[in-house]
C-alpha positions as CSV (number, residue, x, y, z in Angstrom):
1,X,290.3,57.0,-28.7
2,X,289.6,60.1,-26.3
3,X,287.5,59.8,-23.0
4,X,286.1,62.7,-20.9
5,X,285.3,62.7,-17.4
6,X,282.8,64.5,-15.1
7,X,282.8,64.4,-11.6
8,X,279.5,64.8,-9.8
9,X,279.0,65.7,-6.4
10,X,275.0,65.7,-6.2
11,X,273.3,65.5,-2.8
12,X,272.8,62.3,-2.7
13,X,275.9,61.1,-3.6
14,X,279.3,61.6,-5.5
15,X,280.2,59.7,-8.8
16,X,282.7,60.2,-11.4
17,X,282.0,59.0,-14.8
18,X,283.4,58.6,-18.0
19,X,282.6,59.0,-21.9
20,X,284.0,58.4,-25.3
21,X,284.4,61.2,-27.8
22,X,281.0,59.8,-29.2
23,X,278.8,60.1,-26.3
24,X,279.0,57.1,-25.0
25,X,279.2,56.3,-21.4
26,X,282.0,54.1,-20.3
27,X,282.0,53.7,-16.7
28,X,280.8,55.1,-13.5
29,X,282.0,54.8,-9.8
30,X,279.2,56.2,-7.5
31,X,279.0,56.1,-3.8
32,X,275.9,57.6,-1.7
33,X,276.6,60.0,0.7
34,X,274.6,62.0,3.3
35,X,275.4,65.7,4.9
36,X,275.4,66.0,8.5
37,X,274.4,69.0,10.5
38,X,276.7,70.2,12.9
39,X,276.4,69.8,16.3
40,X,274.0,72.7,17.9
41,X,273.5,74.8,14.3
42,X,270.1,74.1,13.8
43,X,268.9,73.4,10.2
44,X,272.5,73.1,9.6
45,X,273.7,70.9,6.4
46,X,277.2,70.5,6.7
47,X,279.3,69.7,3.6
48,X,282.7,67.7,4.7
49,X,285.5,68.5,2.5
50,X,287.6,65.5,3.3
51,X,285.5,62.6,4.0
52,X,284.0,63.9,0.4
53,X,286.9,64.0,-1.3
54,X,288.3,60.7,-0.1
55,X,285.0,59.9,-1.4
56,X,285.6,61.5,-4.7
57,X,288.5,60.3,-5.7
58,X,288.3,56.8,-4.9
59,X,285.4,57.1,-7.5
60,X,287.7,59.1,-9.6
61,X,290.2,55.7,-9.4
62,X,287.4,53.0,-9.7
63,X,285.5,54.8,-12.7
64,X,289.4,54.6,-14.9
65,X,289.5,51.0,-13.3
66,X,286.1,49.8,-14.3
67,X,287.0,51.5,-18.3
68,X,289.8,49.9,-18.5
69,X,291.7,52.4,-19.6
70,X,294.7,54.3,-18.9
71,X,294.6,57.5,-17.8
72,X,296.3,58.8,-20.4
73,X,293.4,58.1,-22.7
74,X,291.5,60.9,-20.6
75,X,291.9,64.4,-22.4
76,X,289.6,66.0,-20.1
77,X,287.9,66.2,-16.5
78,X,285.2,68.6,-15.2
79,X,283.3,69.2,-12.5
80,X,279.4,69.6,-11.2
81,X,277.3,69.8,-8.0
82,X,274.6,70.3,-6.6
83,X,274.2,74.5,-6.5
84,X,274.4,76.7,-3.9
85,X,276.6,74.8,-1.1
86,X,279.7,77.3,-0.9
87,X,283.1,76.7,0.2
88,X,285.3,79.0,2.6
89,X,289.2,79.1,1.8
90,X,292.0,80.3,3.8
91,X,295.3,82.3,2.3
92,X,296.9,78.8,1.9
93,X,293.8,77.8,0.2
94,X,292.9,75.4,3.0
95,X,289.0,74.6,3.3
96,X,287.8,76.2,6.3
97,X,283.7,76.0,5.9
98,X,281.6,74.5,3.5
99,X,277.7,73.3,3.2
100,X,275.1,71.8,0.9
101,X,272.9,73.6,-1.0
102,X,269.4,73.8,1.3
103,X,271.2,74.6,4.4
104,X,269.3,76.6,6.4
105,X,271.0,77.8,9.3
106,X,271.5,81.4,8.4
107,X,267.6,82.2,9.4
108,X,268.4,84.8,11.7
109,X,270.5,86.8,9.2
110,X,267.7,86.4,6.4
111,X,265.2,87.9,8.4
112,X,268.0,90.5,9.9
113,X,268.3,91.4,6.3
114,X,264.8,91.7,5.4
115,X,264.3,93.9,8.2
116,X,266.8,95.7,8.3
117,X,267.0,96.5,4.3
118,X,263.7,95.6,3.4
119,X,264.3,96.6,-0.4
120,X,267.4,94.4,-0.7
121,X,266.0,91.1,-1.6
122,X,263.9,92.8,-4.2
123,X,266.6,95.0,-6.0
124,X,269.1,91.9,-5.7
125,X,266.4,89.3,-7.0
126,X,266.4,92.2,-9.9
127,X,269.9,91.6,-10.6
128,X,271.0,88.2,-9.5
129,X,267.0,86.0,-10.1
130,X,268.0,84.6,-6.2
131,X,266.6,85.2,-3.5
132,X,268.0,85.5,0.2
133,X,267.0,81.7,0.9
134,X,269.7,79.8,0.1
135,X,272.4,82.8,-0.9
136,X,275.9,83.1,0.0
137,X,275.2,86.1,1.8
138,X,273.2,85.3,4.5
139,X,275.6,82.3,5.3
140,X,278.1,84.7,4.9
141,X,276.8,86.7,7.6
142,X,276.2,83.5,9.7
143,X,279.6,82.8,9.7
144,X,280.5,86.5,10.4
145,X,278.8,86.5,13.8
146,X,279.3,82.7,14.9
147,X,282.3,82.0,13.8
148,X,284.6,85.3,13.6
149,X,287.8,83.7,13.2
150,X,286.8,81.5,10.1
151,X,285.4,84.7,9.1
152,X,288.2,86.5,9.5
153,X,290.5,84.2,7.7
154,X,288.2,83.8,4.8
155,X,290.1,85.0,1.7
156,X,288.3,83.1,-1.1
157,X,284.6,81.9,-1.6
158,X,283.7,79.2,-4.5
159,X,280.7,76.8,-5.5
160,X,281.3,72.9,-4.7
161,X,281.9,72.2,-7.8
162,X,284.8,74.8,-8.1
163,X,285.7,73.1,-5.1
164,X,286.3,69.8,-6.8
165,X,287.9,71.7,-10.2
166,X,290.6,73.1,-7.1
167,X,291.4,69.2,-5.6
168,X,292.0,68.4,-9.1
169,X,294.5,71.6,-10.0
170,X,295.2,73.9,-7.1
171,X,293.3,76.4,-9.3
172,X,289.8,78.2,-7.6
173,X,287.3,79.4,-10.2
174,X,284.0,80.2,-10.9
175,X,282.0,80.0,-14.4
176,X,278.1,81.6,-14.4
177,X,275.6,78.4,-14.1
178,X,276.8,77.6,-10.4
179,X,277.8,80.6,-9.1
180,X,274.3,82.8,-10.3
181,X,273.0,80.5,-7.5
182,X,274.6,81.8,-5.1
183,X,272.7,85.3,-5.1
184,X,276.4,87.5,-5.9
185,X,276.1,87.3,-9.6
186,X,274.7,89.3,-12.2
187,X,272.3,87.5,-14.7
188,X,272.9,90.4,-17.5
189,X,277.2,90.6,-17.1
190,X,277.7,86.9,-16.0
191,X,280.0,87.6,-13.2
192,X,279.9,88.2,-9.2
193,X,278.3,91.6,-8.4
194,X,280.5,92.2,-5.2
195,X,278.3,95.2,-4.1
196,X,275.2,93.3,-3.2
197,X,278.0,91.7,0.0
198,X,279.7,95.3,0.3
199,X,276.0,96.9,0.7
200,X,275.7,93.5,3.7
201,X,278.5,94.0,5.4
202,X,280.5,91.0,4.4
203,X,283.7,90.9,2.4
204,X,283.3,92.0,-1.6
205,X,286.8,91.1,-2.5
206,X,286.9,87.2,-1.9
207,X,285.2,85.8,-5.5
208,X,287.7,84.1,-7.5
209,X,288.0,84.9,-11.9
210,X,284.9,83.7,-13.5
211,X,285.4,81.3,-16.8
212,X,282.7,80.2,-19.2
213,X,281.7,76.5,-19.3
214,X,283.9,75.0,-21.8
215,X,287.3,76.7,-21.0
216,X,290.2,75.1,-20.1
217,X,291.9,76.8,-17.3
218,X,294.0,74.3,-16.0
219,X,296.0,70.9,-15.6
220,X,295.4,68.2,-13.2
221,X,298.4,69.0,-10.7
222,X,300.9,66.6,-9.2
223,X,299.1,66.8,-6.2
224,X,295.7,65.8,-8.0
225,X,297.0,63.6,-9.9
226,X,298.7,61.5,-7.0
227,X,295.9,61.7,-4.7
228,X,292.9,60.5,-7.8
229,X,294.8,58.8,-10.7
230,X,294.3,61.7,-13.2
231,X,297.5,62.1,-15.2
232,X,298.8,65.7,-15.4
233,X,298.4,66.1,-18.9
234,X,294.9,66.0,-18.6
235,X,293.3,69.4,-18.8
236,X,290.8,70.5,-16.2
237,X,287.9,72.4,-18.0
238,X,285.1,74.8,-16.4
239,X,281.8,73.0,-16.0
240,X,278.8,74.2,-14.4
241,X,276.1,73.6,-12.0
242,X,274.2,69.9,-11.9
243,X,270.9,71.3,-13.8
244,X,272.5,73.6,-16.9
245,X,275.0,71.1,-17.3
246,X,272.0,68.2,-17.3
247,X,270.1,70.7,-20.1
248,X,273.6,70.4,-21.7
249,X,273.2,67.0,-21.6
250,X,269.3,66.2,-22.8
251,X,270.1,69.0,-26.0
252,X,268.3,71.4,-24.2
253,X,270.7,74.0,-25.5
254,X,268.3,76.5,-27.4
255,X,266.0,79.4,-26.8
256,X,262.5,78.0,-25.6
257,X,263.5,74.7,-24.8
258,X,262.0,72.8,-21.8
259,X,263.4,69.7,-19.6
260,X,262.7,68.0,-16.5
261,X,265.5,66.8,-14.6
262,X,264.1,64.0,-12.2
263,X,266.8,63.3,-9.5
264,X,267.0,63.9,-5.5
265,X,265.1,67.2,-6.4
266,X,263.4,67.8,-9.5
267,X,263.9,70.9,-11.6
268,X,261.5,72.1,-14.2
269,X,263.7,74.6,-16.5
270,X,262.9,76.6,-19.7
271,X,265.5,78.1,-21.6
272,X,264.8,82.1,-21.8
273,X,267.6,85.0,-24.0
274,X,266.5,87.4,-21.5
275,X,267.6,89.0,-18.0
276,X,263.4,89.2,-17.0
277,X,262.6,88.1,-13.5
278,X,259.2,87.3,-11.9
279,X,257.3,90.4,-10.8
280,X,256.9,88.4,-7.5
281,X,260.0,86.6,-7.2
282,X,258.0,83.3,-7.8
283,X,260.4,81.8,-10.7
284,X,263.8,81.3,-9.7
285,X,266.1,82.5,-12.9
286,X,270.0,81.0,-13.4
287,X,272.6,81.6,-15.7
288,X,272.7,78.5,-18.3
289,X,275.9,76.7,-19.2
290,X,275.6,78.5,-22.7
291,X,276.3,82.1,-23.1
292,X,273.4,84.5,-23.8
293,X,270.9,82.0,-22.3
294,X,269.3,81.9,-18.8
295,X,267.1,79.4,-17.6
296,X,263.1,80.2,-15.8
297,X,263.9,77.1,-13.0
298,X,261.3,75.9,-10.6
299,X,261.9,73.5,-8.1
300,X,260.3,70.3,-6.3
301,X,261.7,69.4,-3.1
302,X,263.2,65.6,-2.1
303,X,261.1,64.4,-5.1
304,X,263.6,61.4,-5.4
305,X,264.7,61.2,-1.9
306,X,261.4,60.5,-0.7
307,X,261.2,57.7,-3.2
308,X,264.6,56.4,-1.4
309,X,262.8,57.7,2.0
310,X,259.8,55.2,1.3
311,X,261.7,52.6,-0.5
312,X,264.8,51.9,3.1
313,X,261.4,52.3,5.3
314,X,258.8,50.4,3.9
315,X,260.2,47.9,1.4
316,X,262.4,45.6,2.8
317,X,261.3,43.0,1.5
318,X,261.7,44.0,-2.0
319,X,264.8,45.0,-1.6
320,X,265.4,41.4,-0.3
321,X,263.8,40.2,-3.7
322,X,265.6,42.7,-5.8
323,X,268.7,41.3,-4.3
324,X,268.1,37.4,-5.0
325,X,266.9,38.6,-8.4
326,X,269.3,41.2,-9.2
327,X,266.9,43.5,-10.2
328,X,266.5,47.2,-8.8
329,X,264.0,47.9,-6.1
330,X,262.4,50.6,-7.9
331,X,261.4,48.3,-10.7
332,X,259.8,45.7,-8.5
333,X,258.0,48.7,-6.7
334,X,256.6,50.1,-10.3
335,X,255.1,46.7,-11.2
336,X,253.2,46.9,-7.8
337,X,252.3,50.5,-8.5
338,X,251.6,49.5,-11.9
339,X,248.3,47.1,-10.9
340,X,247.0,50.0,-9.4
341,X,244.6,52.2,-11.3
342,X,245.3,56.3,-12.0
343,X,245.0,58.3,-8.9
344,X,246.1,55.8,-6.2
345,X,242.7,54.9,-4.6
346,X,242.7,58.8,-4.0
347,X,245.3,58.7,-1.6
348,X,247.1,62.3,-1.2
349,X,250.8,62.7,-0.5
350,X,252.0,65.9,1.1
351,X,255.5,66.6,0.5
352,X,256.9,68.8,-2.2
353,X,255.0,72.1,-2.7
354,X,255.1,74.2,-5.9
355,X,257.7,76.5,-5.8
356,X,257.2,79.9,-4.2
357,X,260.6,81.4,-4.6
358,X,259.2,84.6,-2.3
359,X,258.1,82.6,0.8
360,X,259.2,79.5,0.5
361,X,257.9,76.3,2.9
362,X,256.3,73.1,2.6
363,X,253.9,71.1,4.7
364,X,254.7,68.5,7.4
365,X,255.0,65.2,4.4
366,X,251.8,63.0,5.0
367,X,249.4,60.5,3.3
368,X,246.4,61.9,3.0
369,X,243.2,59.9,2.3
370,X,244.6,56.2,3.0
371,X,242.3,53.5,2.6
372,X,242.1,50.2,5.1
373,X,240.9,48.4,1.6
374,X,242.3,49.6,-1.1
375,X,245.7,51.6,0.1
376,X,248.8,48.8,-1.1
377,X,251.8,49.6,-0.9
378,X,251.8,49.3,-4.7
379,X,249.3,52.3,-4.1
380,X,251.4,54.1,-2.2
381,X,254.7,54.1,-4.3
382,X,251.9,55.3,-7.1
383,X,250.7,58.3,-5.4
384,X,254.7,59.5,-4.8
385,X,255.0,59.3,-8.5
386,X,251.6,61.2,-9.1
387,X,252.6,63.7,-6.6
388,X,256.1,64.1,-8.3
389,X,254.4,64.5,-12.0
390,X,251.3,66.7,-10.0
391,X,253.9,69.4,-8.6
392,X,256.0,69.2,-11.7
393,X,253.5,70.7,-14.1
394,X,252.1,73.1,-12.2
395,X,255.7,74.3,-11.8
396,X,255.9,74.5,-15.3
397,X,252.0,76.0,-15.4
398,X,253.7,78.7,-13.7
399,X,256.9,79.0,-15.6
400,X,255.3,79.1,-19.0
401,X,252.6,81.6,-17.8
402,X,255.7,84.1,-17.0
403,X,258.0,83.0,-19.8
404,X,254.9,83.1,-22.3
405,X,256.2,79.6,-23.6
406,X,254.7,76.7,-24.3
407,X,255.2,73.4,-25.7
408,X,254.0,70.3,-26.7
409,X,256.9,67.9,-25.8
410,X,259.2,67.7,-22.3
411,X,262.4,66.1,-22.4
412,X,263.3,64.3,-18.9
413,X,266.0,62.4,-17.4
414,X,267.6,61.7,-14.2
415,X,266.7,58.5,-12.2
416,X,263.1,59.2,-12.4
417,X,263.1,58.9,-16.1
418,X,264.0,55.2,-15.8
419,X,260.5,54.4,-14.6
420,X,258.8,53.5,-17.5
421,X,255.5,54.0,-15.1
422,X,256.5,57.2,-13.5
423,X,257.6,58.6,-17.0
424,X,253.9,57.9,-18.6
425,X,252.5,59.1,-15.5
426,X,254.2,62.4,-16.3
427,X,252.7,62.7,-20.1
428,X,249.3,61.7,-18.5
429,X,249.5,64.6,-15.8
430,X,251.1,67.3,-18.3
431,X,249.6,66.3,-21.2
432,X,252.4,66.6,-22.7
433,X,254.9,64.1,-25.2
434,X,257.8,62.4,-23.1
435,X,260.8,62.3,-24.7
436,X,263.9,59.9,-22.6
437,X,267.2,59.9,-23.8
438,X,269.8,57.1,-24.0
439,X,271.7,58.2,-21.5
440,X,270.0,59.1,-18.3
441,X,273.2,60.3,-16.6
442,X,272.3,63.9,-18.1
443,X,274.4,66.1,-16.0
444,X,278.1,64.0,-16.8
445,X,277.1,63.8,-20.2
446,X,276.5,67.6,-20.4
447,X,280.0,67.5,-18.8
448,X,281.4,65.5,-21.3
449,X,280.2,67.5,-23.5
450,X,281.5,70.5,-22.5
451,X,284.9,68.9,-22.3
452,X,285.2,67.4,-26.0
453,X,284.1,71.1,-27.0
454,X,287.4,72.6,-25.1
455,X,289.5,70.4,-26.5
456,X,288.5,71.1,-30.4
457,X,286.1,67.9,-30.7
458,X,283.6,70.7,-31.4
459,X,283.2,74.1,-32.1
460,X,280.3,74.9,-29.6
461,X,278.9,73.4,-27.0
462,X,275.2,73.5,-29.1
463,X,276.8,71.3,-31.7
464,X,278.2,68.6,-30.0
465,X,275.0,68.5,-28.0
466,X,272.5,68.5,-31.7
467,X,274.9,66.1,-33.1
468,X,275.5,63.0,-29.8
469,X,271.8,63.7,-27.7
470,X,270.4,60.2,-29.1
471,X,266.8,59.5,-28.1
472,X,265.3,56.2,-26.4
473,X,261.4,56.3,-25.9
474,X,258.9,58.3,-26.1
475,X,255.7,58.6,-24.1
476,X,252.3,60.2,-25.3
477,X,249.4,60.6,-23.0
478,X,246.9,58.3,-22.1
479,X,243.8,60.7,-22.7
480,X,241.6,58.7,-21.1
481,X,243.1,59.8,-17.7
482,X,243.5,63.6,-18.2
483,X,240.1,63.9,-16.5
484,X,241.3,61.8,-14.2
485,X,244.5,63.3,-13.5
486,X,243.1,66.7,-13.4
487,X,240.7,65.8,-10.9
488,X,243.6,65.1,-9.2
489,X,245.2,67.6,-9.3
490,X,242.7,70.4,-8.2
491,X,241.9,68.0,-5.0
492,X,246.1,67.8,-4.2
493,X,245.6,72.1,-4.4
494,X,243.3,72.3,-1.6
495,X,244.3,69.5,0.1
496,X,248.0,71.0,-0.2
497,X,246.5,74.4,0.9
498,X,244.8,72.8,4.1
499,X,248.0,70.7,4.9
500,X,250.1,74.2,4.7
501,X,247.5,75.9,7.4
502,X,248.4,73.3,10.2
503,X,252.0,74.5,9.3
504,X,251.1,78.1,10.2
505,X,249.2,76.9,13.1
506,X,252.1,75.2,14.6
507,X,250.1,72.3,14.6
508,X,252.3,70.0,12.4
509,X,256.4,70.8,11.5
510,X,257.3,72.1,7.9
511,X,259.4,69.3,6.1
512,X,261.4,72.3,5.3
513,X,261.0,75.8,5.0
514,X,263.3,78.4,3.5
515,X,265.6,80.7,6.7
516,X,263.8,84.0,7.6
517,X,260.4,82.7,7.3
C-alpha cells in the first residue's frame, strides 16, 4: 500500500503525519514548540531554523516509526505552516532570518510606509487582499535598516513551509495559498508581484518559481533523506498554507463553501471565484490551494492558545487527574463547563476581537463580570468557548455580508472540534448545522490529499477530497438558547467596545495589536 506524509509546522507546534491512499491516518509524531523574541526587538517572534528542524525531523523519524512502515512505502511528503513567517536565504542557500507569522517588530516601517506612501496599502490590498500588518515587506524593510548585512546577503525569500519543502530537497519554492500571505502576490495571476517591493525600496528579484499545490517538483535529497529518514525516491510535492490546505482537508473545495478551522487561531473562510476585496480592507482574501478559487478569511486571535493559556495556569489539578486517568485535560474541563448553564453566569471574556483587517488590535484579555457565587472554573472554561463561538460568527456575519453568501451548515475541525460542548456551543451561537469530520487533523489530510493527487491516485485535488472527506457528527442548534446566546452576544459588543477604549486610553496594554498602529 501507499502512504503520504504532511509535515506541519503550526505555531504551536510541529508534527509530521502520515496517511494511507484511503484517507486514513496512520500515525503522527507532534512536539509543542514556542517562538522566542529576540533579545531587544520588541514584539519580535523569532522563528529558529535549526532547533525547528531538529524538531521536525525527529517527528519526521518517529511518525515512520510509530506506522510501522518502511519508508519506502511513502510515495509522497509535503509541507504546511502557519502563514506569513518568512525565511531569508543566503547564495549558499543558508538560513539567515526567519519569524512566525504575527511578528510584529516591523512597526516603525509600517507606519513609515503609510506615511510616506499613504496610497500603498490600499492599491496593494487591491492587488494582493493583504494588508501591511503582517507582510513581507515591512519586515523586509526592518531587516534593511537593522540588520544591513543579512540584508545585503539576502538572495532568496520563501514561506516556512517552502522552508521545510527546501530541508527535505535542497529545492526553494513557492505555490499561491502561502505565499498570497505574504502581501507580494497577485490574487488574479497567482504569482509574486515584485513591483509592490521595487515601489518600497527592497529587493524585487529574490522570490523563488511559484508551483501549484499538487505538483511534484522534487525528490527527497541525500541530504534530507540522511538527516529525517525519508528515502530519496520519495517525491516532494507543493503544498500550501495551514488553512487552504485544512479546507482541502474538510472537502471545502468548491465555490461558496464555508469552514471553520479551530486551532491556536481560528479562521472563518468562504470559498469565493473572484479577485473582489473589501471596500475597507476589513476581510482578509488568500489564494486557495485550488486554482481559480480564493478564500474571504477572517481571523480570531489565540482562540486555542488561550484555552492552553487557562488550562497550564489554572488547572493543575486536572491535569493531575487527566494524567492518573489517562484522559485529556480538555475533556475533564468540558464536563465542568458542561454543568454550567448557556452564557457562563454572564461572565465576559476579552480576548479575541473580530477581525478589522484595516486597523487591527485587541483589548488587554480580561474576565469581565465574575461572580464570587456563581463564577467556577467550569464557568470560566465555558465563557472561553462562548467567546471563541461569539467572535467566530460575527466574523462570518461579516464575511457573508461582503461575499453575499450564506449558509445553513459550517464544517469545523481542528482541536476545537473535538469538544463535543464547544462544537454545540458553536451551532447554538451561529445557528447554524455543525458538521465534524473523522479526521480532525484537517490541514495533513488536505496534505495528503494533495500528494495522492500528484502521484495519479487522482485526477484533481476536488475529487480525491468528494470521494475520502468522511463525516462523524453532526450538531444542530439548541433553539432554546438563540435568545440567549444573542443576548450574549450584543452585551460581549459593547462590553468589547468599552474594553478597546482603555486600550486607546493607555489605561490597559493590547494583547496584541497589528505594527503601525
Amino acid at each position: 500500500m501507499s502512504y503520504f506524509m504532511c509535515i506541519d509546522a503550526g505555531t504551536g507546534s510541529g508534527r509530521a503525519i502520515i496517511f494511507d491512499v484511503n484517507g486514513n491516518q496512520i500515525s503522527i509524531s507532534q512536539q509543542e514548540w514556542s517562538h522566542k523574541a529576540e533579545m531587544g526587538v520588541p514584539n519580535s517572534m523569532s522563528f529558529d531554523t535549526s532547533k525547528n528542524w531538529d524538531i521536525l525531523r525527529k517527528c519526521i523519524k518517529e511518525s515512520i516509526f510509530k506506522a510501522g512502515i518502511s519508508s519506502d512505502q511513502i510515495k509522497a511528503v509535503t509541507t504546511t505552516s502557519m502563514r506569513e513567517g518568512i525565511v531569508l536565504y543566503d547564495k549558499e542557500q543558508k538560513e539567515l532570518f526567519a519569524v512566525a507569522n504575527v511578528d510584529s517588530r516591523a512597526s516603525n516601517e509600517v507606519k513609515y510606509l503609510k506615511e510616506k506612501f499613504p496610497q500603498y496599502e490600499n492599491e496593494f490590498y487591491k492587488i494582493s487582499g493583504q494588508t501591511f500588518a503582517l507582510g513581507a515587506i515591512p519586515r523586509l524593510l526592518w531587516v534593511k535598516n537593522n540588520k544591513a548585512n543579512i540584508y545585503e546577503k539576502t538572495q532568496t525569500i520563501s514561506m516556512i513551509s517552502d522552508w521545510i519543502g527546501f530541508k527535505l530537497s535542497g529545492v526553494i519554492a513557492s505555490e499561491p495559498s502561502n505565499a498570497g500571505t505574504s502581501g507580494v502576490f497577485s490574487l488574479e495571476k497567482r504569482d509574486w508581484d515584485a513591483s509592490m517591493a521595487k515601489k518600497c525600496g527592497v529587493k524585487d528579484d529574490i522570490f523563488p518559481k511559484v508551483y501549484e499545490s499538487g505538483e511534484i517538483y522534487a525528490n527527497v535529497s541525500q541530504k534530507g533523506s540522511d538527516e529525517c529518514g525519508l528515502s530519496t525516491s520519495c517525491q516532494v510535492v507543493m503544498g500550501g498554507g495551514d488553512v487552504q490546505l485544512g479546507a482541502v482537508g474538510l472537502g471545502v473545495v468548491k465555490e461558496n463553501q464555508v469552514a471553520i478551522l479551530g486551532g491556536t487561531f481560528w479562521q472563518q473562510l468562504v470559498n469565493t471565484s473572484t479577485s473582489k476585496v473589501h471596500p475597507n480592507m476589513d476581510i482578509r482574501v488568500n489564494p486557495h490551494v485550488i486554482k481559480g478559487l480564493n478564500q474571504a478569511e477572517a481571523i480570531s486571535f489565540f482562540s486555542g492558545y488561550v484555552m492552553r493559556w487557562f488550562r497550564d495556569n489554572f488547572c493543575s489539578l486536572e491535569m493531575l487527574e487527566a494524567k492518573k486517568s489517562n484522559q485529556d485535560t480538555y475533556t475533564l474541563l468540558e464536563k465542568l463547563a458542561s454543568k454550567v448553564p448557556a452564557a457562563s453566569h454572564g461572565i465576559l471574556p476579552i480576548f479575541s476581537d473580530t477581525m478589522k483587517y484595516s486597523k487591527w488590535y485587541h483589548a488587554s484579555p480580561s474576565f469581565l463580570n465574575l461572580n464570587l457565587e456563581t463564577s467556577s472554573k467550569g464557568a470560566m472554561f465555558r465563557s472561553l468557548e462562548e467567546n471563541a463561538a461569539i467572535v467566530a460568527k460575527l466574523n462570518l456575519d461579516n464575511i457573508f455580508d461582503f461575499t453575499g453568501v450564506d449558509v445553513d451548515t459550517i464544517t469545523f475541525a481542528g482541536g476545537a472540534s473535538k469538544g463535543a460542548l464547544w462544537s454545540q456551543i458553536l451551532a447554538d451561537v451561529t445557528n447554524k448545522e455543525i458538521k465534524i469530520p473523522k479526521v480532525n487533523e484537517a490541514t495533513a489530510l488536505g496534505g495528503a490529499f494533495v500528494c495522492m493527487k500528484a502521484v495519479g491516485e487522482y485526477s484533481s485535488i476536488e475529487e480525491v477530497a468528494s470521494t475520502l472527506v468522511k463525516w462523524d457528527k453532526t450538531y444542530t442548534p439548541n433553539i432554546k438558547n438563540k435568545e440567549i446566546y444573542d443576548n450574549l452576544t450584543s452585551k460581549w459588543i459593547k462590553a468589547y467596545s468599552s474594553s478597546l477604549n482603555l486600550v486607546d486610553q493607555k489605561i490597559t496594554t493590547s494583547m496584541w495589536s497589528a505594527p503601525g498602529l
